[in-house]
C-alpha positions as CSV (number, residue, x, y, z in Angstrom):
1,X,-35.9,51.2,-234.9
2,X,-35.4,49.4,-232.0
3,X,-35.5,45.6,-231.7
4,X,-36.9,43.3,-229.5
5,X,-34.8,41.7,-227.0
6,X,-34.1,37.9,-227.2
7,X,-35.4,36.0,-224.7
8,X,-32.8,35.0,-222.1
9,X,-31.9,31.0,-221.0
10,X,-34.4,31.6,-218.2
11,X,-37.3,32.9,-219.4
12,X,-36.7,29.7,-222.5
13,X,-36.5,27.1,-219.4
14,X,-40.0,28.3,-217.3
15,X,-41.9,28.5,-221.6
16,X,-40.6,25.2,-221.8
17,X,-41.7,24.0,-218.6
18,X,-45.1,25.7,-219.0
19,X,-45.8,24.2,-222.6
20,X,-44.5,20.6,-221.0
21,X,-46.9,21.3,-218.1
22,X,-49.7,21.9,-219.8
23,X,-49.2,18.7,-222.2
24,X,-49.2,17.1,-219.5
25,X,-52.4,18.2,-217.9
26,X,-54.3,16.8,-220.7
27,X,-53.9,13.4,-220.4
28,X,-54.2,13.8,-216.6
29,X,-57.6,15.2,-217.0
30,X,-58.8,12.5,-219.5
31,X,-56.8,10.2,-216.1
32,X,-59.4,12.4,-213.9
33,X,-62.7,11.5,-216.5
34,X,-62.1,7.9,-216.2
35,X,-61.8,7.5,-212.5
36,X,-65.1,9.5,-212.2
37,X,-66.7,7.5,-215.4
38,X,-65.3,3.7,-212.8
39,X,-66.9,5.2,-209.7
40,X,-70.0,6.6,-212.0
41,X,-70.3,2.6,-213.2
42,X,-69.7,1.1,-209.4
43,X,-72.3,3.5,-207.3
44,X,-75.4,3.1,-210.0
45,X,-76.9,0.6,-208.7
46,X,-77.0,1.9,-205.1
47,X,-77.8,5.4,-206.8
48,X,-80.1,4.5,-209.4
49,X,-81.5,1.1,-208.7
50,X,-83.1,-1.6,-211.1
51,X,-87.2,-1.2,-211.4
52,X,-87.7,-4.7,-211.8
53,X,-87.2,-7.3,-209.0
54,X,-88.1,-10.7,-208.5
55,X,-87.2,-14.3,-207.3
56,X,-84.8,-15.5,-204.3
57,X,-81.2,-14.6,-203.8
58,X,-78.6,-17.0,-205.1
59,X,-77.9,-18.4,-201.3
60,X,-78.0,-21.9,-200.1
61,X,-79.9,-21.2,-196.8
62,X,-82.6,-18.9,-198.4
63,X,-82.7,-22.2,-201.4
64,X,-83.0,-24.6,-198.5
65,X,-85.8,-22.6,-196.6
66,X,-87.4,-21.9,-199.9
67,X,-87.4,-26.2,-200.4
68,X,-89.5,-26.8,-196.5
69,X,-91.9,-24.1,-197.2
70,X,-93.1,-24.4,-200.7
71,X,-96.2,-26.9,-200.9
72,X,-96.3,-27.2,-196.7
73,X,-97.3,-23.9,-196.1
74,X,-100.9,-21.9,-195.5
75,X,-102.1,-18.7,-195.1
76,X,-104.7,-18.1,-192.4
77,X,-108.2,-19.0,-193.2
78,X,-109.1,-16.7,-195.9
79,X,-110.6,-17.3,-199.9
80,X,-107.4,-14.5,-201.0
81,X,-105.1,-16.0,-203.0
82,X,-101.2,-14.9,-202.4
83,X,-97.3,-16.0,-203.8
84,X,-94.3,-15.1,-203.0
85,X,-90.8,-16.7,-204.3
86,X,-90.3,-18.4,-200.5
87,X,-93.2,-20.0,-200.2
88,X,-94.5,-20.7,-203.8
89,X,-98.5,-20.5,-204.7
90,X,-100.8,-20.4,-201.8
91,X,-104.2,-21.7,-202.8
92,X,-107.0,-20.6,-200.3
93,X,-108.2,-24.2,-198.7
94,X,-105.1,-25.3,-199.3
95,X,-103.8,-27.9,-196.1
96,X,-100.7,-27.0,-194.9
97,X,-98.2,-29.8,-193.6
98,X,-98.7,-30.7,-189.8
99,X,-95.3,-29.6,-189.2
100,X,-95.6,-26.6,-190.8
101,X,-95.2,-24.3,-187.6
102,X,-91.8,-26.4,-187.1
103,X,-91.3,-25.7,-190.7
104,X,-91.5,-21.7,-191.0
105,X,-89.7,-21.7,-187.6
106,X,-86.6,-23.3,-189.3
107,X,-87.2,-21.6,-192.5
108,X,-86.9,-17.8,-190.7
109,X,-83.9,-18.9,-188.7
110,X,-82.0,-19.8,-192.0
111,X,-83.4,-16.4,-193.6
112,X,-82.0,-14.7,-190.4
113,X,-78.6,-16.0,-191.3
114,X,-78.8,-15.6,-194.8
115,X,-79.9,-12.2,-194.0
116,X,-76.6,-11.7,-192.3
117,X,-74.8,-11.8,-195.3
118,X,-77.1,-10.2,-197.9
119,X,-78.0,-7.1,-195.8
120,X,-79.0,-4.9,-198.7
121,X,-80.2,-7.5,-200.8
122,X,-84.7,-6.2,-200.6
123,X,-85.4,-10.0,-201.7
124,X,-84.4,-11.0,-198.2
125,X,-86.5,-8.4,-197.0
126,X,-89.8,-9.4,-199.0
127,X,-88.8,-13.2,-198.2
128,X,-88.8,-12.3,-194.0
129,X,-92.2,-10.3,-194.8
130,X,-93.8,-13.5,-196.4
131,X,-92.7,-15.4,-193.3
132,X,-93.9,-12.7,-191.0
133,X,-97.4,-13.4,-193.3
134,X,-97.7,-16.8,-192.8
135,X,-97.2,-16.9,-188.9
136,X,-99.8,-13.8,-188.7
137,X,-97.3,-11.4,-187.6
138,X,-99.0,-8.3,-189.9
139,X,-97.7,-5.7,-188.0
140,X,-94.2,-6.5,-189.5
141,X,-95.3,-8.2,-192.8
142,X,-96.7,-4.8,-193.2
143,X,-93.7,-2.5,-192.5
144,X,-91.3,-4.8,-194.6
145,X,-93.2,-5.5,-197.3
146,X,-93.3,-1.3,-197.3
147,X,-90.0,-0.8,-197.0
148,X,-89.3,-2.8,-200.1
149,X,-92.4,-1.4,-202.1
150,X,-90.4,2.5,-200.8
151,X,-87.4,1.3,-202.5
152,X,-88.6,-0.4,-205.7
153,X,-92.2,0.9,-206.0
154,X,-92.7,-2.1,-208.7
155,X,-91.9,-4.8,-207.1
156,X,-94.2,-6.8,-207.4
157,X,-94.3,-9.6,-205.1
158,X,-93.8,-6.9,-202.5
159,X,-97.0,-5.4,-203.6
160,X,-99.0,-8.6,-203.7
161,X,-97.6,-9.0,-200.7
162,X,-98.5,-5.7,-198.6
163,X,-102.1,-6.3,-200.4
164,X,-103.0,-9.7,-199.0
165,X,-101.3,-8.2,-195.5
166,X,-103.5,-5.4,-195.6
167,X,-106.8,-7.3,-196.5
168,X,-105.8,-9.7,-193.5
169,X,-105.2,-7.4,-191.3
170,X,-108.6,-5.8,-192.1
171,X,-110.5,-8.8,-191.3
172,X,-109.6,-8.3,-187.8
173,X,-110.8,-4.6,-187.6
174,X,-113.8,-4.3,-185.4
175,X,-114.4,-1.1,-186.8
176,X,-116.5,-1.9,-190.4
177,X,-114.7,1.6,-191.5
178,X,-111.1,0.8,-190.1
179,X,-111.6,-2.1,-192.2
180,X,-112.9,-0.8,-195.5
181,X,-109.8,1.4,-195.2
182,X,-107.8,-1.2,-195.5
183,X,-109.4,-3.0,-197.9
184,X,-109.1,-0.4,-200.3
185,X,-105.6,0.2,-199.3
186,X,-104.8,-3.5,-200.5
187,X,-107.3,-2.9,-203.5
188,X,-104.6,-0.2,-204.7
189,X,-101.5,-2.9,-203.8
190,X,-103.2,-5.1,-206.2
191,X,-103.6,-2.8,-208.9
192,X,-100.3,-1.9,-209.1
193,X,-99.4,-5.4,-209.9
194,X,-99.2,-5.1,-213.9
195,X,-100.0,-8.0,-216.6
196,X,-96.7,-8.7,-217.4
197,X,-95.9,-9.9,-213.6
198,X,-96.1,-13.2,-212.7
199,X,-98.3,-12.5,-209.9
200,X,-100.8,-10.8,-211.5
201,X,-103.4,-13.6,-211.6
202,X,-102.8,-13.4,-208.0
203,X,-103.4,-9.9,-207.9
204,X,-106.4,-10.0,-210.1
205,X,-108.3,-12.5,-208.6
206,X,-108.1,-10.6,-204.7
207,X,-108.6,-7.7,-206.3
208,X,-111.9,-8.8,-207.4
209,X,-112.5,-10.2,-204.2
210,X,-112.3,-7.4,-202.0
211,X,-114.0,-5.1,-204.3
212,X,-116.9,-6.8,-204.2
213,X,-116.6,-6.6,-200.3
214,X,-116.5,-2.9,-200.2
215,X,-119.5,-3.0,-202.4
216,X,-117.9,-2.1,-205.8
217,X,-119.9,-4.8,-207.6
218,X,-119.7,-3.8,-211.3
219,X,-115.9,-3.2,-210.8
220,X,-115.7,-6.4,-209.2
221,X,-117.7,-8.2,-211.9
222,X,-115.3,-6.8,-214.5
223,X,-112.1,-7.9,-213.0
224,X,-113.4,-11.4,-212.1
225,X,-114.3,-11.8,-216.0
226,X,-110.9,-11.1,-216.9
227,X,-109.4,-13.4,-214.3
228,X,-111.5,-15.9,-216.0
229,X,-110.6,-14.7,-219.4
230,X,-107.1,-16.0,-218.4
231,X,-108.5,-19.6,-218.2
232,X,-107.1,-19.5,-214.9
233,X,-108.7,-22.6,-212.6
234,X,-108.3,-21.6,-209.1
235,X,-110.9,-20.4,-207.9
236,X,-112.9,-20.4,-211.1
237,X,-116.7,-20.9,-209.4
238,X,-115.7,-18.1,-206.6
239,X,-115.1,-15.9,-209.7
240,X,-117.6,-16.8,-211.8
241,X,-120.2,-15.7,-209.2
242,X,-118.6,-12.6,-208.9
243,X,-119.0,-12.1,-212.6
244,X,-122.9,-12.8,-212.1
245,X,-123.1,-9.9,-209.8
């Protein structure tokens, strides 16, 4: 019967090292887990954004611009109503302050700046669209208030936003179906502003507007009842002959 060798003082040194080895590799790959778990935790946000976004940036210059705008500002000459966190409730009729061209001025070149340092922050973005709104600058109200309803598709002041830009724009179409287009375009903003927003009164109330404008009375009718339902005030008798048909 023959026996099996004994393992030499080698071949004991390289199993030791092998079992030590592999002990270690353990808590190296649980090392390995949690760097990937940190960098998981820092790139979500960039990766996987938040749904919900509203409000101003916590920034002195956007705070200060917010301060001359809100209350001194108009929209042009139009019965939609529109909000945004920069300039506060616009009521259609509304006067704006006589210096409110000096005002927004002021207002974009501290947004500029502020802009500077919060270059991925989309508030920033909706806040220069509203600006771009007010001085009648569509074109670009339109492609910023885009780009931020592209990156957070319920945003809602953004879509409020790119609505009331939409509809304005459309006013100026000379073409009666260019304009329709656009119309309904800025119909569908508006309807993607849900209940639970805080500018869906806002929302509600244009909505009714412009459907009644592309001649979708009943639909109109029913949305101007519910603005009414709200017991909101502005623009009550606008709504309530809506309502009438």
């Amino acid at each position: 019967m023959s026996e099996t060798p004994a393992p030499n003082a080698s071949e004991l040194a390289v199993a030791e090292i092998e079992r030590r080895l592999q002990w270690r590799a353990v808590p190296a790959l649980m090392f390995l887990c949690l760097l990937v778990l940190l960098l998981g935790v820092a790139f979500w946000p960039s990766v996987f954004p938040p749904q919900h976004v509203a409000g101003l940036p916590d920034d002195p210059d956007v705070f200060t611009a917010a301060t001359m705008l809100r209350s001194h500002v108009v929209i042009p000459a139009t019965e939609l109503r529109f909000e945004s966190a920069l300039t506060g409730d616009v009521i259609p009729g509304m006067p704006g302050a006589p210096d409110a061209d000096e005002r927004v001025a002021q207002a974009a070149a501290l947004i500029d700046r502020a802009r500077a340092r919060l270059v991925h922050d989309v508030r920033i973005q909706v806040a220069r669209a509203a600006l771009d709104l007010v001085r009648h600058r569509y074109r670009d109200a339109e492609r910023r208030y885009h780009g931020a309803v592209n990156r957070y598709s319920s945003y809602p002041e953004a879509r409020l936003g790119l609505g009331v830009t939409l509809a304005l724009a459309g006013e100026l179409e000379r073409s009666p179906l260019a304009r329709r287009q656009r119309f309904l375009r800025a119909i569908a903003q508006f309807a993607a502003v849900t209940p639970h927003d805080a500018e869906y009164e806002e929302a509600l109330f244009d909505r009714a507007i412009l459907l009644q404008r592309v001649g979708r009375r009943d639909e109109a009718a029913h949305f101007a009842r519910e603005y009414l339902g709200r017991g909101a005030l502005v623009g009550a008798e606008r709504m309530r002959a809506i309502a009438a048909g």
